[in-house]
TORPATI-735022 format. One record per residue (C-alpha): residue number from 1; residue in one letter; x, y, z. Coordinates in steps of 0.001 Angstrom, whole numbers, plus 524288, in hexadecimal, padded with zeros to 5 digits. Layout:
<recs>
<rec><nr>NUM</nr><rest>A</rest><u>X</u><v>Y</v><w>Z</w></rec>
...
</recs>
This chain:
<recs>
<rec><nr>1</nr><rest>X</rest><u>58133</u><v>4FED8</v><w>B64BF</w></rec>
<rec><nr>2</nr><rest>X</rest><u>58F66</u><v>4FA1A</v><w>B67D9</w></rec>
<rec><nr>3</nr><rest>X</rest><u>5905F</u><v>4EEDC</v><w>B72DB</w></rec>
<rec><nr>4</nr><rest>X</rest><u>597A0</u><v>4F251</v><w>B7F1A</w></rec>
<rec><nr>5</nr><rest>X</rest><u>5A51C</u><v>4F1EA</v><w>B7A91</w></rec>
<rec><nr>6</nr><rest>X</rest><u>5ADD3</u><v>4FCDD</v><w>B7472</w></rec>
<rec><nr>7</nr><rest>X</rest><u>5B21F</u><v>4FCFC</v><w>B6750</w></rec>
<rec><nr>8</nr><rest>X</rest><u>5BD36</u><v>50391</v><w>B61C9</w></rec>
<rec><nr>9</nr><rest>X</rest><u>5BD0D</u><v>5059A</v><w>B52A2</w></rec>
<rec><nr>10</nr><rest>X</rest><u>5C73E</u><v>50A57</v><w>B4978</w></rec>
<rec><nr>11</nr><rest>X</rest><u>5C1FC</u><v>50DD3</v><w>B3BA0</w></rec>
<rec><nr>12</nr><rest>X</rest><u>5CB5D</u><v>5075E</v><w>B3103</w></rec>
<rec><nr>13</nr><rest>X</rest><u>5C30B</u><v>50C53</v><w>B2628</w></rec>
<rec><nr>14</nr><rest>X</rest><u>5B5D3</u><v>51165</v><w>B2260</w></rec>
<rec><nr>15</nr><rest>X</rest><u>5AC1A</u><v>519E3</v><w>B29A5</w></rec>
<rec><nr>16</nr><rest>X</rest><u>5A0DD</u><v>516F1</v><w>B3352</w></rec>
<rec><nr>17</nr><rest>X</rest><u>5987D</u><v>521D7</v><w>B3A9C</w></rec>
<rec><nr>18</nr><rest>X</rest><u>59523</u><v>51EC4</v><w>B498A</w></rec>
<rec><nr>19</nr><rest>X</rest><u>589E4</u><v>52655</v><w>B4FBD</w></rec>
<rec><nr>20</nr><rest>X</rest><u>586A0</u><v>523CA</v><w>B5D4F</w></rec>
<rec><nr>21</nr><rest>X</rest><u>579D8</u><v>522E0</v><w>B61BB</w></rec>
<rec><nr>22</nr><rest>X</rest><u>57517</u><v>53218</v><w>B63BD</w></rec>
<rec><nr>23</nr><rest>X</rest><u>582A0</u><v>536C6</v><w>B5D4B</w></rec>
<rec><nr>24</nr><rest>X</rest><u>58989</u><v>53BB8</v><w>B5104</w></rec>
<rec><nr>25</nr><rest>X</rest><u>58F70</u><v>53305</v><w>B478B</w></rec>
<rec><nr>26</nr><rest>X</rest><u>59E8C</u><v>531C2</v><w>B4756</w></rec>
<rec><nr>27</nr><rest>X</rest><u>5A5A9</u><v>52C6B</v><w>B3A53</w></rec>
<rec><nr>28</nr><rest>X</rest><u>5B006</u><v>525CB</v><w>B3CC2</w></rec>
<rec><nr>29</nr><rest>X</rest><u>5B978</u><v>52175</v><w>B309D</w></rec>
<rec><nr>30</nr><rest>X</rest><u>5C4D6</u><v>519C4</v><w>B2D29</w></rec>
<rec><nr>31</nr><rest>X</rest><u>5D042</u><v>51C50</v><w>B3768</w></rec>
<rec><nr>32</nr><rest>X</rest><u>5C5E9</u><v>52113</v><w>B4376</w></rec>
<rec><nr>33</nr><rest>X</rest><u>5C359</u><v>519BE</v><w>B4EBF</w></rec>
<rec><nr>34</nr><rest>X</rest><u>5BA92</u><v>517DF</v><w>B598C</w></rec>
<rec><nr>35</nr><rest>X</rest><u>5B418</u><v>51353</v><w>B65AB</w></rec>
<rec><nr>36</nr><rest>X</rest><u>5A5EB</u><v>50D73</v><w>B6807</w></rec>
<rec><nr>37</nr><rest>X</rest><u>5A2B2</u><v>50D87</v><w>B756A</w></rec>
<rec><nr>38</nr><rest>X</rest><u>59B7A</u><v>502CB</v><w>B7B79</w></rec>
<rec><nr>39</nr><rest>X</rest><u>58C38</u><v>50498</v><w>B7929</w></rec>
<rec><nr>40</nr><rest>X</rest><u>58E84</u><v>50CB9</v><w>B6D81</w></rec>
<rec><nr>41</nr><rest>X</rest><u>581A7</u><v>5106B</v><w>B67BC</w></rec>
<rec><nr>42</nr><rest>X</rest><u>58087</u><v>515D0</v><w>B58FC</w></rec>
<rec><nr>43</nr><rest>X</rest><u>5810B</u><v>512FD</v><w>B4BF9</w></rec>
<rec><nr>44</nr><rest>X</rest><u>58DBA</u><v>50D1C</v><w>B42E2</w></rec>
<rec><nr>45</nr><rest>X</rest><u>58C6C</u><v>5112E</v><w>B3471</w></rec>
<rec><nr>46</nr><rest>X</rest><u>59785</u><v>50B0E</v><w>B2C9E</w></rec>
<rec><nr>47</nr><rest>X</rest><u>5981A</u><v>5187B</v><w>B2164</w></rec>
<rec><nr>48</nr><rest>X</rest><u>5A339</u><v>50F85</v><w>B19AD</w></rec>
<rec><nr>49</nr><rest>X</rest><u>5A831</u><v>50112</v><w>B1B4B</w></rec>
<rec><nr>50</nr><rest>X</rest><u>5AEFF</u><v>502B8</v><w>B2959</w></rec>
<rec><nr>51</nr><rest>X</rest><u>5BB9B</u><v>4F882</v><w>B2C3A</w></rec>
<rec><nr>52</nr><rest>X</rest><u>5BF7B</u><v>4FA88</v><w>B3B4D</w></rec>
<rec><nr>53</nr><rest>X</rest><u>5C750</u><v>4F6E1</v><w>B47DE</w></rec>
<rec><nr>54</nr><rest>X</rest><u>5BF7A</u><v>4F496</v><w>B5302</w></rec>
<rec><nr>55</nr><rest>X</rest><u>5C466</u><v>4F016</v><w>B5FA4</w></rec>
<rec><nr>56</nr><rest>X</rest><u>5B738</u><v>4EE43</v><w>B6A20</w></rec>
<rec><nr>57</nr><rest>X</rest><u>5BA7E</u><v>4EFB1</v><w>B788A</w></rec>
<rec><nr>58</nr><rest>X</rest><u>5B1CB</u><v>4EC50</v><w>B83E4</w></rec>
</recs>
């Protein structure tokens, strides 16, 4: 479960699969980025070593 801030991430290599509570996973890989919205709920499973850029807003 994320905190209440936003957080932006940028994928600089590997993969990781996100899969919100009561979703479908979503791979994202080296070059994708994202958002996590505050109270995010679901699971983070690192598929290869991830390196990232993550900037958290609140």
């Amino acid at each position: 479960m994320k905190g209440d801030t936003f957080e932006f991430c940028h994928i600089l290599s590997g993969i990781v699969e996100l899969t919100p509570e009561g979703g479908e996973p979503v791979v994202y890989r080296a070059g994708d980025s994202f958002v996590m919205k505050p109270g995010y709920v679901g699971v983070w499973k690192t598929i290869e070593t991830v390196r990232k850029i993550y900037v958290t807003v609140s």
